[in-house]
PAZAPA-4460 file (N, C-alpha, C; in steps of 0.05 Angstrom, whole numbers, plus 32768, in hexadecimal, padded with zeros to 4 digits):
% residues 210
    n_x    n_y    n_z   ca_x   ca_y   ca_z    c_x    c_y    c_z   seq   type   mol
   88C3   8A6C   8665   88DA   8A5A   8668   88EC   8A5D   864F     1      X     A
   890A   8A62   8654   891D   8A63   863B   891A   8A45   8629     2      X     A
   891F   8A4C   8619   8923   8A3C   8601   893B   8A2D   8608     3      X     A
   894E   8A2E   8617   8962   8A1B   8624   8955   8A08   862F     4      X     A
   8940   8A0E   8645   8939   89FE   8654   891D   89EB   864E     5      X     A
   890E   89F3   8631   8903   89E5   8627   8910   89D1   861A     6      X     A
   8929   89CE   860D   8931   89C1   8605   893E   89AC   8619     7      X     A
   8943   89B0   862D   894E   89A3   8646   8937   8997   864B     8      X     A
   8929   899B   864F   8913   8989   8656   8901   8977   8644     9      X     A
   8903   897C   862B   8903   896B   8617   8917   8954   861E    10      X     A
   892F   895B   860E   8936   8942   8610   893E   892E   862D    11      X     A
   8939   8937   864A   893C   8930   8659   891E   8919   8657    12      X     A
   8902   892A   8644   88EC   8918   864A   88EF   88FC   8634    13      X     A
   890C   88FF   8627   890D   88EE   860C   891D   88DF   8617    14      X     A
   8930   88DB   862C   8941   88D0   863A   8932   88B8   8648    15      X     A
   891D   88C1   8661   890C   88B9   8665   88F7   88A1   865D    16      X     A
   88F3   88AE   8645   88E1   8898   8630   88F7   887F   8630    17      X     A
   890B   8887   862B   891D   8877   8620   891E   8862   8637    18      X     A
   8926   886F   8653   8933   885E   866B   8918   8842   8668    19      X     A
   8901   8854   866F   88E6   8842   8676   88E0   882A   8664    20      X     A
   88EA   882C   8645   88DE   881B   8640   88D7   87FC   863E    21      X     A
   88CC   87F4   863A   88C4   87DF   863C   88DC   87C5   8639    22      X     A
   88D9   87A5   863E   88F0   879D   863F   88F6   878B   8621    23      X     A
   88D6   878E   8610   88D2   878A   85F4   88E6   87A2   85E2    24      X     A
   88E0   87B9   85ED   88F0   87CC   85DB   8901   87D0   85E2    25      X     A
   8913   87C7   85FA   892C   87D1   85FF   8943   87BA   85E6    26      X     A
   892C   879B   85E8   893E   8784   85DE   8939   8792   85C0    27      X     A
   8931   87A3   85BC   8928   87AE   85A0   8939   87C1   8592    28      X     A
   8941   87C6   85A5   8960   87E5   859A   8975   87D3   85A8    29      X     A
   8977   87B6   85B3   8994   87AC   85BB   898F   8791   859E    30      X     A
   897D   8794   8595   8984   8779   8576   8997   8780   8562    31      X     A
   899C   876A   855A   89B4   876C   854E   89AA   8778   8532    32      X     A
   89C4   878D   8524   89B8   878E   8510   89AF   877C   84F6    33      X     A
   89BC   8766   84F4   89B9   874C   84E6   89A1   874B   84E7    34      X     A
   898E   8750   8500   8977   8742   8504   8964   875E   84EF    35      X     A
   895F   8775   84F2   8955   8786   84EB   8967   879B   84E4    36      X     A
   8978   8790   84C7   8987   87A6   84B4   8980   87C3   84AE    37      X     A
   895B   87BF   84AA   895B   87D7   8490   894D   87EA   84B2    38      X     A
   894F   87E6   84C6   894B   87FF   84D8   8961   8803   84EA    39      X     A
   8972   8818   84EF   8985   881A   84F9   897C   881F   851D    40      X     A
   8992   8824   8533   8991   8824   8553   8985   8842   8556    41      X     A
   898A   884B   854C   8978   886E   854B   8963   8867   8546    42      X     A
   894F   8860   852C   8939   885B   851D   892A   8850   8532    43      X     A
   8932   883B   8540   8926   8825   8554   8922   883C   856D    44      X     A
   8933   884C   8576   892A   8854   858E   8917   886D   8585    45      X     A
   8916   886F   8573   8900   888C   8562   88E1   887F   8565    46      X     A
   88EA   8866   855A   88D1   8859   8559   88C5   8854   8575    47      X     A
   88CD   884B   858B   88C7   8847   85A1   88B8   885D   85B6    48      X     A
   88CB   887B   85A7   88D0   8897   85BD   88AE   889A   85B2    49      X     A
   88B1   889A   858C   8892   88A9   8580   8879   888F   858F    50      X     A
   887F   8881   8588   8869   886B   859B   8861   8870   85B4    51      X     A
   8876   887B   85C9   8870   8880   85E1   8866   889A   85E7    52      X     A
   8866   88AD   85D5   8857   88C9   85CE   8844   88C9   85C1    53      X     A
   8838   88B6   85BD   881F   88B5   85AF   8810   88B2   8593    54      X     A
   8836   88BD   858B   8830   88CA   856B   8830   88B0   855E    55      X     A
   8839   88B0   853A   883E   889D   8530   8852   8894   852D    56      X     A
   884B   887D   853E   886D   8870   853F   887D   886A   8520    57      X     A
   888B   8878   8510   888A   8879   84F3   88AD   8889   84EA    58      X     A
   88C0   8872   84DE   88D3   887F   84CF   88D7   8876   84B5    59      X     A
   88EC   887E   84AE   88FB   8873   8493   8907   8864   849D    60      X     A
   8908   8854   8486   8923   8837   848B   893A   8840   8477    61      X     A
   8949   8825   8479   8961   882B   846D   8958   8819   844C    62      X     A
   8946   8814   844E   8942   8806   8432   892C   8825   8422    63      X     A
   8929   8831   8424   8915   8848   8421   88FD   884B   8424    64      X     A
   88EF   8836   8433   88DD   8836   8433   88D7   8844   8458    65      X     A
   88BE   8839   845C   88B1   8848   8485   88AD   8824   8489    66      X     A
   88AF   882D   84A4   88B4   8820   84BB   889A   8824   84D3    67      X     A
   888C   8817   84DA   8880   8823   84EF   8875   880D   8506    68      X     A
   887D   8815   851E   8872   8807   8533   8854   8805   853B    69      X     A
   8851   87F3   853D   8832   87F4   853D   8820   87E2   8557    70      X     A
   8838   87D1   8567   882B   87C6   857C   884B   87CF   8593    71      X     A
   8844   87D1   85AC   885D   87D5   85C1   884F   87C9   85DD    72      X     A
   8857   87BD   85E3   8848   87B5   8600   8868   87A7   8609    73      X     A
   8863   87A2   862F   887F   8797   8640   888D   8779   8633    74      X     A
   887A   876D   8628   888A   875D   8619   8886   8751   85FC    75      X     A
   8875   8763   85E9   887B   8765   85D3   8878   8778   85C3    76      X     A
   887C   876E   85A8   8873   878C   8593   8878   877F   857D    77      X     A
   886E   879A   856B   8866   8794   8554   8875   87AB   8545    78      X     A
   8886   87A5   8524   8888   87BE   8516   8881   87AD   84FC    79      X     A
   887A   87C2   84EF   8879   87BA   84CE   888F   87C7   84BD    80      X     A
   88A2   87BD   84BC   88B8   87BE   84A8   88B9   87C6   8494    81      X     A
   88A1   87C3   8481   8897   87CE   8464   8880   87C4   8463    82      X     A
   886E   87CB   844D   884F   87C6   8449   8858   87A3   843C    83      X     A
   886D   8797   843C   886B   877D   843A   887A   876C   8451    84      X     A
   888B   8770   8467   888F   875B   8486   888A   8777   8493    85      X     A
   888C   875C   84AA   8887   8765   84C2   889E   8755   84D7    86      X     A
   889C   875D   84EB   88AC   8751   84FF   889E   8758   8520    87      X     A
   889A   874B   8529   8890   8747   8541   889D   8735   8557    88      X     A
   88AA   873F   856E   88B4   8727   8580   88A0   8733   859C    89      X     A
   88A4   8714   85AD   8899   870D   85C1   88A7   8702   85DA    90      X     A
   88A3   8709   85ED   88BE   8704   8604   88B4   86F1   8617    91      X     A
   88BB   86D8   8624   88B7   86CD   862A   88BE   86C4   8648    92      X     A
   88B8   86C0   8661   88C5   86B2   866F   88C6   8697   8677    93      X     A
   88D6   868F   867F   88E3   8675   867E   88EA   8667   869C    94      X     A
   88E7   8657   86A5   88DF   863F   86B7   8903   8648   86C4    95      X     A
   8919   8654   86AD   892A   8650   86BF   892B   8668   86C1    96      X     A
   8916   8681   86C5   8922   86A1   86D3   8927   86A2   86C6    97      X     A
   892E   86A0   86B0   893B   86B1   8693   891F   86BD   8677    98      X     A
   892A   86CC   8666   891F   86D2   8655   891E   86C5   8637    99      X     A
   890A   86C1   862B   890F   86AF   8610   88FC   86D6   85FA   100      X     A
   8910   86D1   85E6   8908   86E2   85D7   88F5   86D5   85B4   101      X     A
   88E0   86D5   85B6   88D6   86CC   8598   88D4   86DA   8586   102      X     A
   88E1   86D6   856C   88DA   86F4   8565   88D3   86E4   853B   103      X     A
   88BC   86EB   853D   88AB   86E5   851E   88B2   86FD   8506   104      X     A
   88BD   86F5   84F2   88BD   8708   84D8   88A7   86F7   84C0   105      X     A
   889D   870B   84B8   8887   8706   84AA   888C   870E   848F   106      X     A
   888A   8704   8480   8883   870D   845F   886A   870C   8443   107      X     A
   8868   8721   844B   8848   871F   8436   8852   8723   8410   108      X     A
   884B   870D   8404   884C   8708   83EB   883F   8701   83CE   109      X     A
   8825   8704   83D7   8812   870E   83EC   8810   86FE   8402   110      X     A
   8815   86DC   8401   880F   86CA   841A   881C   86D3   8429   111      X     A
   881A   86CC   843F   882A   86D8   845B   883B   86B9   845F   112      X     A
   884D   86C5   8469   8868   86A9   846F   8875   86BA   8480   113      X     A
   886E   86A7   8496   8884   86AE   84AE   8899   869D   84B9   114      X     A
   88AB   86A5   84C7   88C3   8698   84C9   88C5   869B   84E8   115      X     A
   88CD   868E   84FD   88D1   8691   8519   88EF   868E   8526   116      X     A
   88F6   8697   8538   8914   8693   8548   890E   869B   8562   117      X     A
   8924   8693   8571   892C   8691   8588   8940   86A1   8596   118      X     A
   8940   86B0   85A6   8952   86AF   85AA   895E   86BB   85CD   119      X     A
   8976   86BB   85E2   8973   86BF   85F0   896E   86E2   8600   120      X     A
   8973   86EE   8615   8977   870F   8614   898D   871A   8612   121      X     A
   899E   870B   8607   89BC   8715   85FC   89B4   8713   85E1   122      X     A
   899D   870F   85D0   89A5   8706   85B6   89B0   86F4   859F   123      X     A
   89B4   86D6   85B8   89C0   86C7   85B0   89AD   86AC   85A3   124      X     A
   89A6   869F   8587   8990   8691   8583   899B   867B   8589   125      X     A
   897F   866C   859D   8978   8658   85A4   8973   8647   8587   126      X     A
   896E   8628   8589   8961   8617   8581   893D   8616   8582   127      X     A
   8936   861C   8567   891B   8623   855F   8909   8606   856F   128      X     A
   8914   85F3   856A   8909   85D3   856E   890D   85D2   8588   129      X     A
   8916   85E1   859F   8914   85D9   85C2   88FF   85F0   85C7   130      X     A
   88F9   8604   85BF   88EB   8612   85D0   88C7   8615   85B2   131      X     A
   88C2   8609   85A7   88A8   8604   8595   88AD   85EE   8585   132      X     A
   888B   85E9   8582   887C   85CC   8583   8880   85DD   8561   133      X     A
   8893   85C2   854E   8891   85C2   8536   887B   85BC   8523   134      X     A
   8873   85D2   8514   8853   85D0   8509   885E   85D6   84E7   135      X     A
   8850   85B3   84DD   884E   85B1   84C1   8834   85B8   84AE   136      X     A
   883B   85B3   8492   8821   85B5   8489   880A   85A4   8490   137      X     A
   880F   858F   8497   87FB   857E   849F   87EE   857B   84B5   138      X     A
   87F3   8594   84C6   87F1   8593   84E1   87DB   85A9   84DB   139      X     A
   87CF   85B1   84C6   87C2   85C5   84C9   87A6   85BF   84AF   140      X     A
   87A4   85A9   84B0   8794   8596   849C   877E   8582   84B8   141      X     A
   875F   8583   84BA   8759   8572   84C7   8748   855E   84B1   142      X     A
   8750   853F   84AA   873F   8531   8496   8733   8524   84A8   143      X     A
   8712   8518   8496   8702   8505   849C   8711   84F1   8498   144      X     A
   870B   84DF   84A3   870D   84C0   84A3   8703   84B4   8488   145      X     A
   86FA   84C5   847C   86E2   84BA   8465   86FE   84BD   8449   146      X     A
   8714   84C9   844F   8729   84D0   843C   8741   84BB   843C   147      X     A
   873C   84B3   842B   875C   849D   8428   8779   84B3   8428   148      X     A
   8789   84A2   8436   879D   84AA   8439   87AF   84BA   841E   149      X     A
   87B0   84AA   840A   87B3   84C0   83E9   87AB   84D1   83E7   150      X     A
   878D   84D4   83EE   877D   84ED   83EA   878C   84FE   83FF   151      X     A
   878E   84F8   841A   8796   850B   842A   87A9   851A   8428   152      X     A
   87C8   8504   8412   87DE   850D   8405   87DB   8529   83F7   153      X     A
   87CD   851B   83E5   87C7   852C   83CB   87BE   854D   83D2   154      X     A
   87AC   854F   83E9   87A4   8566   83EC   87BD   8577   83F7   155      X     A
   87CF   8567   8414   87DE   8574   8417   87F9   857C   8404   156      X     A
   8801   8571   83EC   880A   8573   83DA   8802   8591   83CB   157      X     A
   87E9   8599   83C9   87E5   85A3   83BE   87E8   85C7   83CD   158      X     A
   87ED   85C1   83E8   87F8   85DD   83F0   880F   85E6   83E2   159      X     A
   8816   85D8   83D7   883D   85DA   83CD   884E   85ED   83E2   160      X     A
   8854   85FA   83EE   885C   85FC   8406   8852   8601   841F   161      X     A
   8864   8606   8433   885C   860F   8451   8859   8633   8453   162      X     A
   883D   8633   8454   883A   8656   845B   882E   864F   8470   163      X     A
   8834   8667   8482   8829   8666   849B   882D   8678   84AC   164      X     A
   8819   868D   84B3   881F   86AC   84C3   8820   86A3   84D8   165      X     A
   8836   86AA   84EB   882C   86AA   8506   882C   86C0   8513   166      X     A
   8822   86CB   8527   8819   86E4   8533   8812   86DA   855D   167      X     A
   8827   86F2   8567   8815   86ED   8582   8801   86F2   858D   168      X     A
   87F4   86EF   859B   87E2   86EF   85AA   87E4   8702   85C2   169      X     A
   87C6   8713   85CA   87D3   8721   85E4   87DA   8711   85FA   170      X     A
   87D5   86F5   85FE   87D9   86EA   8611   87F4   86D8   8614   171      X     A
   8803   86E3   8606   8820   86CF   85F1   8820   86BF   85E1   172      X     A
   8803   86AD   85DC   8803   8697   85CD   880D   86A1   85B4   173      X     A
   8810   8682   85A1   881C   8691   8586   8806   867E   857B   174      X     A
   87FB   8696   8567   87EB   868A   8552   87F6   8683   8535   175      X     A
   87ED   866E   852A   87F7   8661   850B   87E0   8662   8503   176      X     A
   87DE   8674   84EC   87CD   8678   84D9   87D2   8671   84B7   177      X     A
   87C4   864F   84AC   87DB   8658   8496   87CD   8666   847F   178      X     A
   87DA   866F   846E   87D6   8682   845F   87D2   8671   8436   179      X     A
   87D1   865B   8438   87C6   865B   8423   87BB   866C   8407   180      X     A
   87A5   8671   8412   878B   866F   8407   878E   868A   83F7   181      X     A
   87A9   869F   83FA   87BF   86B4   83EB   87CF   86A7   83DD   182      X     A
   87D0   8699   83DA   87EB   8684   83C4   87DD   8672   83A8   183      X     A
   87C5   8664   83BE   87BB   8658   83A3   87B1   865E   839F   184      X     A
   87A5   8654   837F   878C   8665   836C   8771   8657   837C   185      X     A
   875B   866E   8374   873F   8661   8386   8734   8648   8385   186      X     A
   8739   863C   836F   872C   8627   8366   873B   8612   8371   187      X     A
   8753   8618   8377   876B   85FA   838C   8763   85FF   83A7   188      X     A
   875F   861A   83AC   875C   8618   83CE   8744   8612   83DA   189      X     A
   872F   8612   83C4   8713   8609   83C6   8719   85EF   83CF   190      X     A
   8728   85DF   83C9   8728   85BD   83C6   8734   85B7   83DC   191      X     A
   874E   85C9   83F0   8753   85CC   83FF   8745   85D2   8421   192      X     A
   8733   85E3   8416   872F   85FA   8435   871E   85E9   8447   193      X     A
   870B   85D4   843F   86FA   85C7   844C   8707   85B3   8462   194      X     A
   8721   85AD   8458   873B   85A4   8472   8743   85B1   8479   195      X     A
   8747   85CA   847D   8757   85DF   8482   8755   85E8   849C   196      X     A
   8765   85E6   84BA   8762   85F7   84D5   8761   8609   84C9   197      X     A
   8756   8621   84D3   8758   863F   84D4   8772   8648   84EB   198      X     A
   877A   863D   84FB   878F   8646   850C   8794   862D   8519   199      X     A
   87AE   862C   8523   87B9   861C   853C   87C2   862D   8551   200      X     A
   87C4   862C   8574   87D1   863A   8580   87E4   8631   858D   201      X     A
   87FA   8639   8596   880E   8632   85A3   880B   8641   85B8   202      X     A
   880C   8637   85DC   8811   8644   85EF   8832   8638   85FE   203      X     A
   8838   864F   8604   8859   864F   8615   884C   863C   8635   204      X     A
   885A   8624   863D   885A   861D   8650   886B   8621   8660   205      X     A
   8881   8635   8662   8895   8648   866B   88B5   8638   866E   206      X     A
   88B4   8623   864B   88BE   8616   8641   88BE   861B   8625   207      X     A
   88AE   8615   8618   88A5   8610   85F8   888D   8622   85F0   208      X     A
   888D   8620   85DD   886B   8624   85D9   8861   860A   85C5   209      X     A
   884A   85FD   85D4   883E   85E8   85CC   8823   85E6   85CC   210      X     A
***
């Protein structure tokens, strides 16, 4: 076969990749760039084409560092941005036929702190507080009864802020994991961890996630 027609058929099989994919990665090369600066509309569909070939889904960014996809399924994924965030969104359907897009950026400092949005399949962000159940630090503390109310202060005082990974689930739920126990020194989170959930979950009731 000529070398014309290898090449014809290459990129006709890169076309392809492209048409099929998924409706996570299509909303993934239509995001705005505001949302994901340091990888450009090329970079994103490289990442998608090497994912769907098997290889490593793996580029440069525009900040100098790699980029690499690491989860792709019909309605989510996963890339890691740099060896410190991540970004992961999740697609949702909704009670009215429509699509809700979630999409989590993560930052490891070392604690992990994640941040969440909304938004619709045009790209347009929703209101975080109509579509998830707002989760504080104290929502992730269970005390005995045996603890006076000061005491119960004091401990949660002593997180000094809100860290808190959240991550999906294969089944959509969104997990809150908080992340402490990377922030403070051993001997404070010791005094801490014995109240401490290990996770909360949120499931989408094809409304919210609650």
């Amino acid at each position: 076969m000529k070398l014309r027609n290898l090449l014809s058929l290459f990129f006709l099989a890169s076309a392809g990749l492209s048409q099929a994919a998924e409706p996570a990665a299509q909303l993934f090369v239509a995001m705005p760039d505001s949302l994901v600066p340091s990888i450009e509309v090329n970079r994103r569909k490289d990442l998608i084409d090497l994912f769907h070939a098997g290889q490593k889904a793996q580029v440069d960014n525009k900040l100098g560092g790699t980029t690499a996809m690491t989860l792709l399924q019909d309605n989510s994924l996963t890339v890691d941005l740099s060896q410190q965030s991540q970004m992961a969104l999740h697609l949702y359907p909704t009670d009215r036929g429509d699509t809700l897009i979630a999409l989590v950026n993560t930052v490891y400092g070392p604690a992990a702190d994640s941040r969440i949005r909304f938004f619709d399949s045009s790209w347009r962000e929703l209101p975080a507080s109509k579509h998830m159940r707002a989760l504080s630090t104290a929502d992730f503390f269970a005390f005995p009864d045996s603890l006076t109310n000061t005491q119960k202060k004091e401990i949660l005082q002593t997180t000094g802020i809100y860290l808190v990974e959240y991550t999906f689930e294969l089944d959509g739920s969104l997990c809150a994991r908080p992340s402490w126990e990377k922030y403070l020194d051993p001997e404070t989170f010791k005094k801490i961890e014995p109240y401490l959930r290990k996770s909360i979950t949120l499931r989408w009731n094809g409304n919210k996630l609650l």
